[in-house]
C-alpha positions in Angstrom: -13.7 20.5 -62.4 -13.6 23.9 -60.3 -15.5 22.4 -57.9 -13.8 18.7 -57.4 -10.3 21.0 -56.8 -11.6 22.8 -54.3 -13.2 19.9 -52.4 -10.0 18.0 -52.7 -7.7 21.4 -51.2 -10.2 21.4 -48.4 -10.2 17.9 -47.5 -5.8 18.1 -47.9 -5.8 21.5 -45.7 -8.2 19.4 -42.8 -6.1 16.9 -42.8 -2.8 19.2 -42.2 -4.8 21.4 -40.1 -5.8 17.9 -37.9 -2.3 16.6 -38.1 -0.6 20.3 -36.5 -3.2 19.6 -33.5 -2.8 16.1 -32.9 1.1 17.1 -33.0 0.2 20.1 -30.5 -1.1 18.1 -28.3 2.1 15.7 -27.8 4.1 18.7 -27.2 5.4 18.9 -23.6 4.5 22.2 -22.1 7.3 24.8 -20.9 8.0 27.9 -18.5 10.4 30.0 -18.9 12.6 32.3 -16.7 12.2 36.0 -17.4 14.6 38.6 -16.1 15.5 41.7 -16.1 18.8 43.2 -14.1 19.5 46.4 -12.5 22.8 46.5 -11.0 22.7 43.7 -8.9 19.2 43.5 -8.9 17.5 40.8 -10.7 13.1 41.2 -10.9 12.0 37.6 -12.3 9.4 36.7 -14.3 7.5 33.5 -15.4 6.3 32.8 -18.5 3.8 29.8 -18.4 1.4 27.7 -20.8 -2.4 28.4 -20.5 -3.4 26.3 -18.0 -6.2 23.1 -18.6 -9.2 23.6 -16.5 -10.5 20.5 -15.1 -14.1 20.5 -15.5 -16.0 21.0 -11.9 -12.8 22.1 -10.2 -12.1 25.6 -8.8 -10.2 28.0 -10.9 -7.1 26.5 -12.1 -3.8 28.7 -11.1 -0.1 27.9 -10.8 2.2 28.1 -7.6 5.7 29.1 -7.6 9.6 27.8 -6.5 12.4 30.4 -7.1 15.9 29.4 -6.6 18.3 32.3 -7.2 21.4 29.9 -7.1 23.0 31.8 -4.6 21.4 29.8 -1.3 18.2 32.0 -1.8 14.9 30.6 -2.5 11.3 32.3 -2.6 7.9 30.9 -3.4 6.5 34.5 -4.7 5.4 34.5 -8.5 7.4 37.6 -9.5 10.5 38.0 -6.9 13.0 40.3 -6.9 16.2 38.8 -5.9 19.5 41.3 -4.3 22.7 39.7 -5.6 25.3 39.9 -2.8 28.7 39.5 -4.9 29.1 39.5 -8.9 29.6 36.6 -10.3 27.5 33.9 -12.7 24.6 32.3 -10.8 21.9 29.3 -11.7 18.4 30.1 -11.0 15.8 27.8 -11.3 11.7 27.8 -11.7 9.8 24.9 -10.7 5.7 25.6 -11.7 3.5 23.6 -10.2 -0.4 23.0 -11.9 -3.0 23.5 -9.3 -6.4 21.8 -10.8 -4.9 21.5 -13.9 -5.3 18.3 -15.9 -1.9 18.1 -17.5 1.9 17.3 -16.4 3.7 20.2 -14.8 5.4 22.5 -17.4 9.0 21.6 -17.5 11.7 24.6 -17.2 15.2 25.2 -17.9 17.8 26.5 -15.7 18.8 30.2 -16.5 22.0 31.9 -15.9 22.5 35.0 -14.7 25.8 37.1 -14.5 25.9 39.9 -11.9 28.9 42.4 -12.7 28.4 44.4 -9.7 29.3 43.5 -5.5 26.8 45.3 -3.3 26.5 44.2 0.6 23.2 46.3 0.5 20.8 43.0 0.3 18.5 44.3 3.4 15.2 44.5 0.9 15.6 40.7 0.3 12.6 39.0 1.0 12.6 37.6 4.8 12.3 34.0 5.4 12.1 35.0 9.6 13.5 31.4 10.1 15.2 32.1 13.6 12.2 34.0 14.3 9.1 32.2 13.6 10.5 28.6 12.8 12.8 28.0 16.0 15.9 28.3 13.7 15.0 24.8 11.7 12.3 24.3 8.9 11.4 21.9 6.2 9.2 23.0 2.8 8.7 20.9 -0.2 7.3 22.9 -3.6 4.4 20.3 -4.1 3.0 17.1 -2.7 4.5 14.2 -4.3 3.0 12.3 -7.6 4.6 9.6 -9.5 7.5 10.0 -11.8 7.7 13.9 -11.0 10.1 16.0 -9.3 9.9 17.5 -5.4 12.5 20.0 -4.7 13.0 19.8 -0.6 14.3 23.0 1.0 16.0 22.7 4.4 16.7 25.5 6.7 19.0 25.8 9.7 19.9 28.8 11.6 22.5 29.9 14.6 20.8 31.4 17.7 23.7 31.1 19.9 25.8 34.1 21.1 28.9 32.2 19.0 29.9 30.2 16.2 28.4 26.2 15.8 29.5 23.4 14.1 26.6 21.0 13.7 25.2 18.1 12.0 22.2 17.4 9.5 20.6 13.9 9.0 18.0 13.7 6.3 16.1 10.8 6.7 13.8 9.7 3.8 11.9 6.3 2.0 9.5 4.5 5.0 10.3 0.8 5.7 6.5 0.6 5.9 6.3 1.0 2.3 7.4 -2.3 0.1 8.9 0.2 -2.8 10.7 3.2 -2.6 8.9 6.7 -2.3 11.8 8.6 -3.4 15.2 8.5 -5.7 17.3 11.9 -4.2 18.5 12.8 -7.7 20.3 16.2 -6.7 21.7 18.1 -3.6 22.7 21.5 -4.0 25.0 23.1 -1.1 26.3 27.0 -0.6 28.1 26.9 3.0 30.6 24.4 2.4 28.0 21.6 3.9 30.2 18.2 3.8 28.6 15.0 3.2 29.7 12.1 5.2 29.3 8.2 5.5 29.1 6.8 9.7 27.2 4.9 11.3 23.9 6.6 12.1 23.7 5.2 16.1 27.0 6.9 16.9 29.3 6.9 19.5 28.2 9.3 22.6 28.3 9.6 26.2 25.4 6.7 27.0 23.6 4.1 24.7 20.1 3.5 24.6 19.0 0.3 26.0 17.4 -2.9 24.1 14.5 -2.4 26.0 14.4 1.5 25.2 14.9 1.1 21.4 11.7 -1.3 20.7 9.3 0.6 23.2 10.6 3.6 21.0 10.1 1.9 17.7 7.2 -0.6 17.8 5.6 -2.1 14.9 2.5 -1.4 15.9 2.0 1.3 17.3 1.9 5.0 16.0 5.0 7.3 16.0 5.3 9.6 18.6 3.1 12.7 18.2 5.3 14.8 19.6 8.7 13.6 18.3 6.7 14.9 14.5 5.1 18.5 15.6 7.9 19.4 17.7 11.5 21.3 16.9 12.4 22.2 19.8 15.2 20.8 21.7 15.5 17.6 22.4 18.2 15.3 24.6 19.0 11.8 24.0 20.5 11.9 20.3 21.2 7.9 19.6 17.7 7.1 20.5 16.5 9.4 17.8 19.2 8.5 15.5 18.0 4.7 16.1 14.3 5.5 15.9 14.8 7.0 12.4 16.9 4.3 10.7 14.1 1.6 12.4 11.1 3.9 10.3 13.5 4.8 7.2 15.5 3.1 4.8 18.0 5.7 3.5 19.4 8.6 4.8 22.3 11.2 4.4 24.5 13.1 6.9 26.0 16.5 6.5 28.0 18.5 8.5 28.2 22.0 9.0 30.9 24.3 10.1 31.1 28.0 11.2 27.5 28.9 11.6 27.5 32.7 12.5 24.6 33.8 15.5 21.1 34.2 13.5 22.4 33.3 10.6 20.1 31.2 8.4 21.2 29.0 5.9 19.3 26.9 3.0 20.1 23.3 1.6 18.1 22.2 -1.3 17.3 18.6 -2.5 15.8 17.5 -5.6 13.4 14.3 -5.3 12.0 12.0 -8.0 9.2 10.1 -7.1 9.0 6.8 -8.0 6.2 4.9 -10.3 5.3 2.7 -7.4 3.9 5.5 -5.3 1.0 5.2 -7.5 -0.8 2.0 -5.6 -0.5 4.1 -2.5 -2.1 7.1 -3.8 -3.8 9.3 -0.8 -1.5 7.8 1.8 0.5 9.6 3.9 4.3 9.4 3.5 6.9 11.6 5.3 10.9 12.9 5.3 12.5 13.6 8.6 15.5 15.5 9.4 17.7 15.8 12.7 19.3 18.4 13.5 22.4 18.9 15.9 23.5 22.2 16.5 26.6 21.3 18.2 28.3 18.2 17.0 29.3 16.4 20.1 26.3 17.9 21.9 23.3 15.6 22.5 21.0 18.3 22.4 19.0 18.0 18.4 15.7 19.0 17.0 13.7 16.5 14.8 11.1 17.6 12.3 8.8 15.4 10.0 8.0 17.0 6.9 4.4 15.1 6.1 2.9 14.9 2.7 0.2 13.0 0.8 0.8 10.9 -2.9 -1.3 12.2 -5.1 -2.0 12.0 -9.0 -3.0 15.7 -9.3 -2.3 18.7 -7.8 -5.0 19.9 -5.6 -4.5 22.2 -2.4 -8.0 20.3 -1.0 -7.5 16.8 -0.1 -8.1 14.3 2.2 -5.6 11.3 3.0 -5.3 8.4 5.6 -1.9 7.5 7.3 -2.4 3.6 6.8 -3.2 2.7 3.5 -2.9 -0.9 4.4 -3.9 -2.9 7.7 -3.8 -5.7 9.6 -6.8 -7.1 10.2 -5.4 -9.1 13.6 -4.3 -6.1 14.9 -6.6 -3.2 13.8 -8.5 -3.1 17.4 -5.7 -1.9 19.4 -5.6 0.7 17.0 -6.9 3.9 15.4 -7.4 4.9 11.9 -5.9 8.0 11.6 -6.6 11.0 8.9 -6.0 14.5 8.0 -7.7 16.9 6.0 -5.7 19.6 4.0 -7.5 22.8 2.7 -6.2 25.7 0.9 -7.7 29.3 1.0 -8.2 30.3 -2.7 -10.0 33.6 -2.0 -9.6 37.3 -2.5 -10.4 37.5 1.2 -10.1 36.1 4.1 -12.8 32.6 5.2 -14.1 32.9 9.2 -15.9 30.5 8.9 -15.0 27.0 7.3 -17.0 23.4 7.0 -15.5 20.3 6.2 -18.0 17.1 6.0 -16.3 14.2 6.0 -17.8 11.0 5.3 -16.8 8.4 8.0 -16.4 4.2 7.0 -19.2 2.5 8.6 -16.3 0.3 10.0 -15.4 2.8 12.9 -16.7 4.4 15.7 -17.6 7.6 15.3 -18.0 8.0 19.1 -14.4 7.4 19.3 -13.1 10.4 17.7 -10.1 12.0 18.6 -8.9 15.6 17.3 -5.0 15.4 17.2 -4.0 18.4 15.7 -5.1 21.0 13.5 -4.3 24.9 11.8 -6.0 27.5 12.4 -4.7 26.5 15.8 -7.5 26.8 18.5 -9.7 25.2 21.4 -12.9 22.6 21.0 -15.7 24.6 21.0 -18.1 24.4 24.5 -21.1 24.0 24.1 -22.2 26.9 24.5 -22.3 29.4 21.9 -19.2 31.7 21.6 -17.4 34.3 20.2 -13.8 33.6 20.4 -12.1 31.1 17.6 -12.8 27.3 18.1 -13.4 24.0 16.6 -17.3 22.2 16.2 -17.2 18.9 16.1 -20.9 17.7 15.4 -21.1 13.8 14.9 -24.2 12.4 12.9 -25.4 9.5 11.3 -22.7 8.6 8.2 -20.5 11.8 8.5 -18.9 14.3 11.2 -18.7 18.0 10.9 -15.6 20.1 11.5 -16.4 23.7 12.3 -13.2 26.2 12.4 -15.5 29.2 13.9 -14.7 32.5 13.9 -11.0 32.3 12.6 -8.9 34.2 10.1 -7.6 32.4 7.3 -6.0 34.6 4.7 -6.8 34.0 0.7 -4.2 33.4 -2.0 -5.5 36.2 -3.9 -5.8 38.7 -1.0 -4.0 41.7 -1.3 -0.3 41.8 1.2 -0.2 38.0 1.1 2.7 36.5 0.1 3.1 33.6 2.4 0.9 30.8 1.0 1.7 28.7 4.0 -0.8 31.0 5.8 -3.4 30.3 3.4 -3.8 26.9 4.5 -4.9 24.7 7.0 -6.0 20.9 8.0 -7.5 19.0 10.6 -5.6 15.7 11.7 -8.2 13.3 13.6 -8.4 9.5 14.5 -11.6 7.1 15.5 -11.2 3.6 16.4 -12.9 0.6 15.0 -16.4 -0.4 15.5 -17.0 -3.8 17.7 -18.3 -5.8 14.5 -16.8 -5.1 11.1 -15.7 -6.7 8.3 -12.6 -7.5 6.5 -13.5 -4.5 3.5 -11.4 -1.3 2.1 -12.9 1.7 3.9 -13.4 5.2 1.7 -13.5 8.7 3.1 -14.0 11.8 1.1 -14.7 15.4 2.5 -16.7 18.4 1.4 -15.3 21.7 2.8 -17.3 24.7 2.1 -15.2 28.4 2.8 -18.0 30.9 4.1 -20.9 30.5 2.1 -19.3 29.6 -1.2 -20.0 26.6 -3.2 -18.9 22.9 -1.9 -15.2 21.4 -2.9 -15.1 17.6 -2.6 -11.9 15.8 -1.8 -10.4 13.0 -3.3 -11.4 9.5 -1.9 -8.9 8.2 0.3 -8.8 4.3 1.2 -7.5 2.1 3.4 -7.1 -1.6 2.8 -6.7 -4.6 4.8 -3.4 -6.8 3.9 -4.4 -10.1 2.9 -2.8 -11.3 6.4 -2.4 -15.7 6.6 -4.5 -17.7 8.3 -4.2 -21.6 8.9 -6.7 -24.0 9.0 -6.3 -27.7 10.7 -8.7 -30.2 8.8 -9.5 -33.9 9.4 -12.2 -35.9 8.6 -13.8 -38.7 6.5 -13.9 -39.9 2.7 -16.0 -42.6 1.6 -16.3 -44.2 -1.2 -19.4 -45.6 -2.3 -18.1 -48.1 -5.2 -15.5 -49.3 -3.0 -16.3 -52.6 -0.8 -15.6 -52.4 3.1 -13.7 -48.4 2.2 -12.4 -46.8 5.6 -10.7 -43.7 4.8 -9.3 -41.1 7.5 -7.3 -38.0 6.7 -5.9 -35.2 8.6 -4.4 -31.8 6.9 -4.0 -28.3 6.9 -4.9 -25.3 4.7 -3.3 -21.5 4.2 -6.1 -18.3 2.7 -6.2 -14.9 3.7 -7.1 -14.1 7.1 -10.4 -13.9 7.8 -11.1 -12.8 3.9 -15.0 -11.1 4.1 -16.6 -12.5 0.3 -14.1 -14.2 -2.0 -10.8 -15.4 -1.0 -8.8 -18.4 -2.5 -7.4 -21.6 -0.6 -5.0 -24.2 -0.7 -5.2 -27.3 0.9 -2.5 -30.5 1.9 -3.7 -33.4 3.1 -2.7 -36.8 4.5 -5.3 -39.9 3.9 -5.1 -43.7 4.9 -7.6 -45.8 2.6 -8.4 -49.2 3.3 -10.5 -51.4 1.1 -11.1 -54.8 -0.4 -11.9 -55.6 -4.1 -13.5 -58.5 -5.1 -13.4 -60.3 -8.8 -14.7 -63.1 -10.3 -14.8 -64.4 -13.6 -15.6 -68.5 -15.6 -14.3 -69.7 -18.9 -16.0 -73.1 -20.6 -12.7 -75.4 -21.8 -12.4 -78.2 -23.9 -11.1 -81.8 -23.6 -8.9 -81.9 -20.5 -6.5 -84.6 -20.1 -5.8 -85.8 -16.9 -2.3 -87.0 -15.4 -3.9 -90.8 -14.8 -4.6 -91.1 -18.2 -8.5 -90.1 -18.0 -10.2 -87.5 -20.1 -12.8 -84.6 -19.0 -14.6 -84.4 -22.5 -16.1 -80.9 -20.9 -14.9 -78.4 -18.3 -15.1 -75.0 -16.5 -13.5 -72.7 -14.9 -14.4 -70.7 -12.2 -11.4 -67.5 -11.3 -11.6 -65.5 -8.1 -9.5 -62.7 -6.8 -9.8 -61.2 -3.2 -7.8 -58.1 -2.9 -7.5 -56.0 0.6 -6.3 -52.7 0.2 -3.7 -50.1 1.8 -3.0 -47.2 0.8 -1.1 -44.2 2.4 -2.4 -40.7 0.2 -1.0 -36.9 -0.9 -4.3 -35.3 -1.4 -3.6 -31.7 -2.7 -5.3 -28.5 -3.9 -3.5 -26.4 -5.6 -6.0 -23.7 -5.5 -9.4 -23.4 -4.2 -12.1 -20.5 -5.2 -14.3 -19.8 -1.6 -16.8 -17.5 -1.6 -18.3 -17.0 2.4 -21.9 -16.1 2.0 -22.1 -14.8 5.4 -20.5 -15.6 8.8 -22.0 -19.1 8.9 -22.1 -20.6 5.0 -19.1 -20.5 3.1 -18.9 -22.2 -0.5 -16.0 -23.5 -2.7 -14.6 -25.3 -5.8 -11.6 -26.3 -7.1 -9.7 -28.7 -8.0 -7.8 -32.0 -6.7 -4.8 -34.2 -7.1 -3.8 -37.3 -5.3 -1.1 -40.0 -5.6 -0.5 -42.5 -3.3 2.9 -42.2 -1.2 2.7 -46.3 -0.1 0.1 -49.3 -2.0 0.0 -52.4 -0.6 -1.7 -55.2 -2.0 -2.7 -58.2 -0.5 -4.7 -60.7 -2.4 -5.7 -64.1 -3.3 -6.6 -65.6 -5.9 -8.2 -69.3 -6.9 -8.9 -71.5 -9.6 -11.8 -74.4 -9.3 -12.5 -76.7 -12.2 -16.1 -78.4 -12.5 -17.5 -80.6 -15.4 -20.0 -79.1 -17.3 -22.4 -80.8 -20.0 -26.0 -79.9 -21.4 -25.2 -75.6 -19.3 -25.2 -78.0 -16.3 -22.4 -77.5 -13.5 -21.8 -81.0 -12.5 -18.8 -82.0 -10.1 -16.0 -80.6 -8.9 -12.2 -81.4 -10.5 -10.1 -81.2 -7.2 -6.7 -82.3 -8.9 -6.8 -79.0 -10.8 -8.3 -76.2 -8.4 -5.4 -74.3 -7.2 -4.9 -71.3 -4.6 -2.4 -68.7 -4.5 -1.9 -65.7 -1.7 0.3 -62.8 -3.7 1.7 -59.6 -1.6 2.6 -56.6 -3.8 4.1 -53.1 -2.5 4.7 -49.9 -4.6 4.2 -46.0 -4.8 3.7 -43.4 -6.1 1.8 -45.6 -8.9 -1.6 -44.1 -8.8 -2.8 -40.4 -9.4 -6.4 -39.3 -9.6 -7.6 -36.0 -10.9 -10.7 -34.4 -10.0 -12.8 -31.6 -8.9 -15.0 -30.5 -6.3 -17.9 -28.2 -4.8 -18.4 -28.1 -1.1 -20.0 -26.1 1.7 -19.2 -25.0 5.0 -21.2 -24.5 8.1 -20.0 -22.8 11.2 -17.9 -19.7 11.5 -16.8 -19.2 7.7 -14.4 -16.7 8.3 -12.4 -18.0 11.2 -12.6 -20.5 14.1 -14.2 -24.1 13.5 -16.9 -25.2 11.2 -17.8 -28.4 9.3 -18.0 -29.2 5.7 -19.2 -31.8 2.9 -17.5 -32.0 -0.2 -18.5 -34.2 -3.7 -15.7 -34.9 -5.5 -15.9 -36.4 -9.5 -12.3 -37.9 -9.9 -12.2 -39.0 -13.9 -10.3 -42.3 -12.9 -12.5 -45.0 -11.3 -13.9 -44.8 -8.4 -15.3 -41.7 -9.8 -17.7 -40.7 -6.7 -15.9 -39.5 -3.7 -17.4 -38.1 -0.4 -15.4 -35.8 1.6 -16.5 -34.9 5.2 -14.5 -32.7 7.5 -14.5 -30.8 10.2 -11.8 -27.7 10.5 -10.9 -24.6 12.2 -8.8 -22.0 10.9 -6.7 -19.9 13.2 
């Protein structure tokens, strides 16, 4: 009895035990804000959940946004934070989960109340945004992933001699892009910025021209390098201003007033990502801002804040600025990709490998280095001792070689900017001369010093389905049919120049001539004639002769092809057709003969008859059927010929379909 009891508590103890972990693990993880206040000095301190290792990765850690509510922000994981005036302020903690297989931990704004005024606030940290970012700066807290937050911090600064009264447009959400990236779900202000509503080309001392605006914002062709890399001043403001809303859906306006000289000021936007970003995973998506540091000057600066969609947070990755191509257009252009790495060491790296794998679908001989940080010259060939990048090309990959740099580590002692722990390598190569319509993948192996290998995630590009037409014509025969001429001319819609499997629809327009022939006898009795005379035994012989014409709809709905190569393509599918216009010509006769003994004897002329009948109707006949066919020629576009077998289930079952047809 002893013993059953205790087997049973065991077994009800597992089961609560089981039930407090499966709970545990539904629990959303938290940070919280820890303070502690001196005056008006505030030290913060997070307080985060253990983090989740993923397997294979580099040491998980977490990464860091302060903002002290007060216009202040720092990216330090224990900041201390010099109130300027008493009051009640909001900070916030946003933690992001570097190779960490869970959700970021949520937090919870904190307040803080500062009963003292100091103007002492020199051993705040130093942002140097006048000095080392031209006075204008955009930094988000982590690359976007779907369905989580972004905060955006914008930074603006004075270095006139005298006061300014400017403007800030925030442009955000790529036309290029079928969903939304982005829902702006908070803007928080703290120098009396004033949103406004106008019309973004505004009214200014010249317009841009018709011909000015498209060159500037073609389709097709790549933005301008410069116009993203480059804050510095710039002069024609409405072209800009157009350019922008052309690449962006939405966008917001602010102005600012009473900007002191070098003074610096913050604007902060919080960004939820949508769920659609998720099918465009590893592209490249991007926020620009304009910035006009004298309303009614033309002079602005422009800035693109680039970032990559991602599903986890890794500061290693690889991604490609066109997840989606046309496959018309690709050769006048060049794929285009940057590679985003993150030193992680207690040192410094002076030496850092990246092997990227390169799509057999391009040229590697075509490679172009755009940009890239650590910032320095393509190495000679010579050996040398100065900083430079290595470019060695081989077989299925290229080698990037930042040589003797300096590249500061996260963990390195003094470093508090984790900007300078980073770096990338932004690169294009153009498309091989024969290539097929497939989704390319690139992944890249950087190696810091001599330390172990970190592999990217894959990024891929994929070719929009794109429409191609085909023009068909051609011949059906029928082989029950007597004398059958049947001509038809049509069209057909697939994907353009699809490389395996693809499906197809098909329309088509048919005239079908033919002539049907019937016959048939009947033995009669006693006939009785008009004069009187009786036939003791008769027959009768019936004929029809029908001629044909027929104007068809001959339709597939949907067609599976599969092209085997460049030459054979096969299909199958099925059909429908219903005649549009039937006419029906035909004749028919009776002839009467005496018949005794099975013999035929003569012919009864007073009761043969003959009679010619003309009927019209439509849309009175539909067939249903299905096919297999193959093509020979150039499968994929251009002209080729086909044969088709068709099984309709209505009579005349057997149909023959020859064509010819190029697709376009």
């Amino acid at each position: 009895m002893l013993k059953q009891t205790t087997i049973i508590f065991v077994f009800a103890l597992s089961q609560i035990l089981g039930a407090q972990s499966i709970k545990n693990d539904t629990v959303t993880r938290t940070a919280t804000i820890g303070h502690s206040i001196n005056g008006n000095k505030v030290s913060f301190i997070p307080e985060t959940p253990q983090l989740n290792q993923i397997a294979g990765a580099p040491k998980a850690f977490y990464t860091y946004y302060w903002e002290f509510g007060d216009g202040n922000y720092s990216f330090k994981e224990k900041p201390i934070h010099t109130y300027k005036n008493k009051g009640n302020y909001t900070a916030q903690l946003s933690v992001t989960n570097n190779y960490d297989d869970g959700k970021p931990p949520t937090t919870r704004p904190k307040e803080i109340s500062i009963n003292e005024e100091s103007f002492d606030t020199t051993e705040n940290e130093k942002q140097y945004l006048l000095a080392a970012h031209n006075g204008f700066r955009l930094q988000t807290n982590r690359d976007p992933i779907p369905e989580e937050e972004m905060q955006l911090v914008l930074s603006y600064g004075n270095d006139k001699e005298y006061p300014t009264n400017g403007k800030i447009y925030l442009f955000f959400n790529e036309q290029k892009f079928k969903a939304k990236n982005f829902d702006l779900v908070a803007v928080r202000l703290y120098n009396n910025e004033q949103e406004i509503s106008e019309e973004i080309v505004a009214d200014n001392q010249r317009y841009i021209s018709k011909n000015e605006l498209v060159q500037s914002t073609g389709i097709s062709t790549f933005m301008d390098e410069k116009l993203l890399v480059n804050d510095t001043l710039k002069q024609n403001l409405p072209l800009s201003l157009a350019e922008a809303k052309v690449y962006y859906r939405d966008f917001k306006i602010f102005e600012v007033n009473n900007v002191q000289p070098n003074e610096a000021r913050n604007m902060f936007y919080t960004f939820k990502t949508t769920p659609e970003m998720l099918k465009d995973t590893s592209a490249v998506i991007s926020i620009r801002s304009i910035y006009v540091p004298e309303r009614g000057n033309d002079s602005h600066k422009v800035l693109n804040k680039e970032m990559e969609i991602v599903t986890s947070h890794d500061p290693n990755k690889m991604a490609v600025y066109d997840t989606r191509l046309n496959y018309r257009l690709v050769r006048f252009k060049r794929l285009k990709y940057k590679v985003q790495f993150q030193n992680n060491g207690e040192g410094p790296a002076r030496l850092i490998k990246l092997n990227v794998e390169v799509p057999d679908m391009l040229d590697k001989s075509t490679l172009e280095v755009i940009e890239m940080y650590p910032k320095c010259p393509i190495c000679p060939k010579e050996e040398v001792n100065f900083s430079c990048l290595d470019t060695i090309i081989s077989k299925d990959k290229i080698t990037f070689q930042f040589k003797n740099i300096y590249l500061p580590g996260t963990a390195q002692k003094g470093v508090y900017d984790k900007d300078s722990t980073k770096g990338f390598v932004k690169y294009a190569m153009k498309f091989g001369k024969d290539f097929h319509k497939q989704k390319s993948k690139s992944k890249t192996e950087i190696i810091f010093d001599k330390n172990e290998p970190i592999v990217t995630n894959t990024s891929t590009s994929r070719f929009s389905p794109g429409i191609s037409i085909g023009v068909k014509a051609g011949y059906n025969s029928f082989p029950d049919l007597k004398d059958s001429k049947a001509y038809f001319v049509g069209a057909t819609i697939s994907p353009y120049k699809s490389y395996k499997k693809y499906l197809q629809a098909e329309l088509m327009m048919a005239t079908h001539e033919f002539a049907e022939f019937k016959s048939t006898s009947k033995q009669l009795g006693p006939i009785f004639m008009d004069d009187g005379t009786v036939v003791d035994n008769a027959i009768r012989f019936d004929e029809t002769n029908a001629a044909y014409t027929k104007l068809n709809i001959d339709v597939v709905p949907v067609s599976f092809r599969y092209n085997i190569n460049g030459v054979f393509g096969l299909g199958v599918g099925p059909q429908i057709s219903f005649d549009i216009s039937n006419k029906i010509n035909s004749t028919k006769s009776s002839s009467y003969f005496t018949y005794f003994d099975n013999q035929i004897g003569d012919p009864i002329d007073k009761l043969s008859t003959t009679e010619t009948v003309s009927e019209k109707s439509s849309f009175g006949d539909i067939k249903y059927g299905v096919f297999g066919d193959i093509t020979i020629g150039a499968s994929r576009i251009g002209p080729s010929v086909g044969f088709r077998y068709i099984y309709n289930f209505k009579e005349p079952h057997a149909q023959l379909h020859f064509y010819a047809i190029w697709k376009i």
